[in-house]
N, C-alpha and C positions, 0 to 999 in steps of 0.2 A: 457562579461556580468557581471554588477556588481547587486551582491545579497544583501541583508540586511537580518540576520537572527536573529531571537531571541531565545538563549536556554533557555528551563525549567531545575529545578532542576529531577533529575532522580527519586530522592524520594517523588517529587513532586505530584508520579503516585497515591499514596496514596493506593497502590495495594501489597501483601504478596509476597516475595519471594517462590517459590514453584517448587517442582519439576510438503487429496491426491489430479490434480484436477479429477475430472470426469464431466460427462456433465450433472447435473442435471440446468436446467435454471430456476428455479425455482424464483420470485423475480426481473424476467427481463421482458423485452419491456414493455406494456400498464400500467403494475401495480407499475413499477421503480420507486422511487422516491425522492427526497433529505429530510433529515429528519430534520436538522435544520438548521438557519441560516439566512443568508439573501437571499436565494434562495428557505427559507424550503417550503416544501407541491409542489413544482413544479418537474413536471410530465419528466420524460426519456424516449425516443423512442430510439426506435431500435430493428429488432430484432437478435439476435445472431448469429456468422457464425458458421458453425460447429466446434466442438471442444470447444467453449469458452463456460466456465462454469460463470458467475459472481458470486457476492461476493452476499449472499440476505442479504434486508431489515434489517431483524433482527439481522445477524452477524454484519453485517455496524453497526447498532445500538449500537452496544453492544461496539464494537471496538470504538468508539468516544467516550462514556461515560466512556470510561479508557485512555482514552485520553486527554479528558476534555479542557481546557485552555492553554494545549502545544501544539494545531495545532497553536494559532494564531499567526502568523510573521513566522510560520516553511517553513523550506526549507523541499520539502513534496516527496517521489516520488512514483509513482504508477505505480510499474512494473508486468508487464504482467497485462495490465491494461485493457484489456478486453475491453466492454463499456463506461470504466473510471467514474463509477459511485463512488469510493474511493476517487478518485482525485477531480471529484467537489464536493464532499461533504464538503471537504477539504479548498475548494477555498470558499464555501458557510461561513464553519466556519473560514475565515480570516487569514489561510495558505499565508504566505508569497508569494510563489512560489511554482510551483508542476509541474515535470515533468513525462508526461504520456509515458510510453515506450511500446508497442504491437507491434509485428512482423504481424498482420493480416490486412489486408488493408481493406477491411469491415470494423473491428471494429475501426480500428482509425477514418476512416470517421463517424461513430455512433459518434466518439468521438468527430470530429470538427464539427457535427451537432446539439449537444446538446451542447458545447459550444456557438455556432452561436446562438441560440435558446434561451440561457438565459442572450447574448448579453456581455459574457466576451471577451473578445477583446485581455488582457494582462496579466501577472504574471502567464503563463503557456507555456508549452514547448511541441511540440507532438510530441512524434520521432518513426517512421514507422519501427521500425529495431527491432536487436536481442539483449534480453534486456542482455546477456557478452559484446557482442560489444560494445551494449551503453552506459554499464559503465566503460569498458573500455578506452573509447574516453572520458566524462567527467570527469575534474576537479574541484568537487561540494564535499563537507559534507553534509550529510542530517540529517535533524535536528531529521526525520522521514520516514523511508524506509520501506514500505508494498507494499510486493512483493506475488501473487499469481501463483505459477506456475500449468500448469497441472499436478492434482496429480498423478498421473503413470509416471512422470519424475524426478525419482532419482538425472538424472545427476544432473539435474536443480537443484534443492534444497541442492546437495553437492555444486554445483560450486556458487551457492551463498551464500552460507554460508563461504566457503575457501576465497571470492572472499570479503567480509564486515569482514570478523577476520582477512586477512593479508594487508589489505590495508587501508586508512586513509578513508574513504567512508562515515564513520558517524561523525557528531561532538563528543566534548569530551565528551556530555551527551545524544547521539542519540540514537535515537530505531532503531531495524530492526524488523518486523514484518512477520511471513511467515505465511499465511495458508496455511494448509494441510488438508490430511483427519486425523478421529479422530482415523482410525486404528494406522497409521502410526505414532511411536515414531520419533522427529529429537532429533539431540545429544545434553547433556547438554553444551558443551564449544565447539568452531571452532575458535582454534587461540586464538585471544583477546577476542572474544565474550564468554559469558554467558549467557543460558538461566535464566532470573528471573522470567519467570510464563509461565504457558501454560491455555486456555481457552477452554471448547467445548461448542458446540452449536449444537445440531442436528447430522448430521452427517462431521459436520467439526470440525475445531478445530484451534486455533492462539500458537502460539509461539512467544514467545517478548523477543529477545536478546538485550543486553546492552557489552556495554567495559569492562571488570575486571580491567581493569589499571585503569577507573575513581571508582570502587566499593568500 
């Protein structure tokens, strides 16, 4: 598979350096929706299988407006991608490529139905599996890595973090993005990685790692 990626500058974020899931669904099925782009104001079905918590409205919102202009041409991925309402949002604002990774077979198929629905066809990848496995097996940089695990899994959130600071995963100016809950501190460094900001919103919160070796 050959990708075309475009990096942003990292301080491009225009954002300060600074120093869980649960199942609220709050933001999902009837009311879901893409907020900008070339898909904006168009409506997401589904509704949730147990367990999966999605990302709401507002958090999605917030997370793209710090995001700005470095989705577009990004190599995008959306792990534990739940609904994958991250990931079209994604595609909506002109994300090169974006792979949806969810081990729940429900939500993947929410996910090729809202695809099918807004008639994208291509420049995404859906993979039914576990998202160590599946990054395990892929040979991709991500230009942009937001990953949501459920928050009452530590492991998760250790092994992805050990799993994006010892290995090549992100480009040389990539993000990895985790939300969590806002109880839950993650650590400032894993490996290569450094946190450069943390955000809360409600009762969640993001964390946005970067490389030290590009700092």
């Amino acid at each position: 598979m050959r990708i075309t990626r475009n990096c942003g500058s990292l301080f491009g974020l225009g954002i300060p350096l600074c120093h869980q899931k649960g199942h609220n669904n709050a933001g999902f099925g009837s009311t879901m929706r893409i907020i900008s782009g070339k898909f904006k104001s168009r409506r997401l079905k589904g509704t949730p299988p147990p367990g999966v918590r999605p990302t709401s409205d507002k958090l999605r919102e917030t997370l793209f407006n710090v995001l700005g202009t470095r989705v577009e041409g990004a190599i995008f991925l959306d792990g534990c991608a739940g609904a994958g309402a991250i990931g079209i949002e994604a595609l909506s604002r002109g994300a090169g490529f974006v792979f949806f990774i969810e081990q729940s077979r429900k939500a993947c198929q929410i996910i090729r139905e809202n695809l099918k629905a807004l008639e994208i066809r291509e420049g995404f990848k859906n993979m039914e599996t576990d998202l160590i496995k599946a990054l395990s097996g892929l040979d991709m940089r991500f230009d942009i890595a937001f990953v949501d695990p459920p928050y009452d899994r530590e492991d998760l959130y250790e092994r992805v973090l050990d799993m994006f600071g010892s290995t090549p995963l992100l480009a040389a100016d990539g993000l990895l993005i985790l939300e969590h809950s806002k109880r839950k501190m993650l650590p400032e460094t894993s490996g290569r990685l450094g946190k450069i900001r943390s955000l809360v919103q409600g009762d969640a919160a993001l964390a946005f790692y970067s490389s030290l070796e590009d700092a």
